[in-house]
C-alpha positions as CSV (number, residue, x, y, z in Angstrom):
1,X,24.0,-36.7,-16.6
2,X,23.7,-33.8,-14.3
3,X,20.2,-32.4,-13.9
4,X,20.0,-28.1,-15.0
5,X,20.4,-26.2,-12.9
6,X,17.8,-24.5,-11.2
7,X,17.2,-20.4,-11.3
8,X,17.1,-19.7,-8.4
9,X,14.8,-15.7,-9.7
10,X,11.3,-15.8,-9.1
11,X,9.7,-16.5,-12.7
12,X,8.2,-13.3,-14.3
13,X,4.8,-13.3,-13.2
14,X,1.6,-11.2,-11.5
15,X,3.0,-11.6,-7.9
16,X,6.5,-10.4,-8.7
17,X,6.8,-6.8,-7.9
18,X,3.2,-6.1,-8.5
19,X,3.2,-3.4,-6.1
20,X,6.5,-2.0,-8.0
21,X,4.8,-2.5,-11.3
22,X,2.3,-0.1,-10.7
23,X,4.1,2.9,-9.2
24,X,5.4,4.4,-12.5
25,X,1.2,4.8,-13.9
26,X,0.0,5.9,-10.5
27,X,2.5,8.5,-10.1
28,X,2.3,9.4,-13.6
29,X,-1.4,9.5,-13.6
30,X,-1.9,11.4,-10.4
31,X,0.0,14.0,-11.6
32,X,-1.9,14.3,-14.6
33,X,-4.4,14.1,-12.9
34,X,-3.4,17.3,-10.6
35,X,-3.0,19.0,-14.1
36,X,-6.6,18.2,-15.0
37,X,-8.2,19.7,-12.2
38,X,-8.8,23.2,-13.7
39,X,-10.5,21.3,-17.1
40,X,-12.4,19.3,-15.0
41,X,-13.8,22.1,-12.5
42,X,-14.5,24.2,-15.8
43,X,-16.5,20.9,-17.2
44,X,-18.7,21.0,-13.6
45,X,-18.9,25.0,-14.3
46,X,-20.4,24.7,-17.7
47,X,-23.0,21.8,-16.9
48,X,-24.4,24.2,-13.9
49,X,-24.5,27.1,-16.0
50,X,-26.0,25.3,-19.2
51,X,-27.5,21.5,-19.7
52,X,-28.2,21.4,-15.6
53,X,-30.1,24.8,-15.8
54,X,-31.7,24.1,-19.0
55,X,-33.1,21.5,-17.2
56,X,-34.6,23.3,-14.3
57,X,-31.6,21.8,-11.8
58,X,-29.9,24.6,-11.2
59,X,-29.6,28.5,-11.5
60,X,-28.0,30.0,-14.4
61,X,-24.7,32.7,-13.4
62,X,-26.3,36.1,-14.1
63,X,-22.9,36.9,-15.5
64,X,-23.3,35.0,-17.4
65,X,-23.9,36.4,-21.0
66,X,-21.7,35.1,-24.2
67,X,-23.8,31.6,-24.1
68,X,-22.5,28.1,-24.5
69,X,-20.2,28.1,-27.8
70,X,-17.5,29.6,-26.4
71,X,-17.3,27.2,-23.4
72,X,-17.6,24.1,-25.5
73,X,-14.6,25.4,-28.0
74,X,-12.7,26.6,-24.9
75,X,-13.7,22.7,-23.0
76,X,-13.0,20.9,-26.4
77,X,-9.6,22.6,-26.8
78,X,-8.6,21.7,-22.9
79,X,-10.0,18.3,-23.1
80,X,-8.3,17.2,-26.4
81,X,-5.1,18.2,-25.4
82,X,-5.5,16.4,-22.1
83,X,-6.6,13.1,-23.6
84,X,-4.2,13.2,-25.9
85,X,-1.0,13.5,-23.2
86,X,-3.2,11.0,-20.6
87,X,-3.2,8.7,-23.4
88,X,-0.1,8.9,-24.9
89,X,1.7,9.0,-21.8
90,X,-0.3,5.9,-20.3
91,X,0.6,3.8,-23.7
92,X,4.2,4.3,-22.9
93,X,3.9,3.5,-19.2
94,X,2.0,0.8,-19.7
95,X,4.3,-1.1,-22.0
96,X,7.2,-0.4,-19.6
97,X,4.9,-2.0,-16.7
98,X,3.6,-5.1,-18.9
99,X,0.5,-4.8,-16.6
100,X,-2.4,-6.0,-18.1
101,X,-4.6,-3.3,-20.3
102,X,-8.2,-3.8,-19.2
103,X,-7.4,-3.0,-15.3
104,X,-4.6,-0.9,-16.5
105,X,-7.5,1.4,-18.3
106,X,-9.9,2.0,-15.7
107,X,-7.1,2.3,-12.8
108,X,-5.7,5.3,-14.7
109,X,-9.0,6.9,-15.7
110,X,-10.3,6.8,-11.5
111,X,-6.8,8.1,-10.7
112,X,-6.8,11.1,-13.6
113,X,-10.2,12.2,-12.0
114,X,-8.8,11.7,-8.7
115,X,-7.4,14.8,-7.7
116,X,-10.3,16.7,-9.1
117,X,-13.0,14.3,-7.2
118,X,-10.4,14.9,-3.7
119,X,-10.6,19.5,-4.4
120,X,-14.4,19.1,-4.5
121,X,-14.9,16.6,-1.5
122,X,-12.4,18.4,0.8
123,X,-13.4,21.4,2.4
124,X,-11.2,24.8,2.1
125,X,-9.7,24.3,5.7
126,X,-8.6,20.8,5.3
127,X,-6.4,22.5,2.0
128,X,-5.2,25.2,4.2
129,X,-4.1,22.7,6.8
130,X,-2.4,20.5,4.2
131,X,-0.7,23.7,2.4
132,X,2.7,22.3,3.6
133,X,2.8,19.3,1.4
């Protein structure tokens, strides 16, 4: 008898095309998270303006004047329909992938906040320089 024959493909497995595996959610998820920038800088807006300068932490806007309801309709509105497109478009990408869903999870959540965390750290200059790409 002739012994099978022997695939000569890499068997499906963590080290084959990991790094390919995860460019579809990063791309995906950084650009979602360049789209959640403006909800998230209006989240940072509200807490200084409101539960921060209830607290004593911070000083309220003086312009302040229609109070807190309509930020959190405005901020519930923006953030539903962003969780709901991060989280339907992550369930699609991440049965494409096949990664694994606990690390798939929290990659996707530091990359949605990402862009926003890079706006705030990065002076205005260091924009200005980058305004080619």
């Amino acid at each position: 008898m002739r012994p099978s024959a022997v695939s000569e493909e890499a068997p499906p497995g963590p080290s084959r095309g990991g790094v390919a595996r995860w460019a579809a959610p990063v791309t995906v998820n950084l650009a979602l998270g360049y789209l959640a920038v403006f909800p998230l800088s209006m989240l940072v807006v509200f807490a200084m303006n409101f539960p921060l300068a209830w607290l004593g932490l911070t000083s309220r806007d003086p312009n302040e004047d229609d109070g807190a309801l309509p930020w959190v309709v405005l901020l519930g509105v923006m953030f539903a329909l962003l969780l709901a497109l991060w989280w339907l478009a992550n369930l699609a990408v991440r049965k494409l992938s096949g990664l694994r869903v606990p690390r798939y999870w929290a990659v996707s959540a530091v990359l949605l906040v990402l862009p926003t965390a890079l706006f705030a750290a990065l002076p205005e200059g260091a924009w200005r320089a980058l305004g080619w790409f």
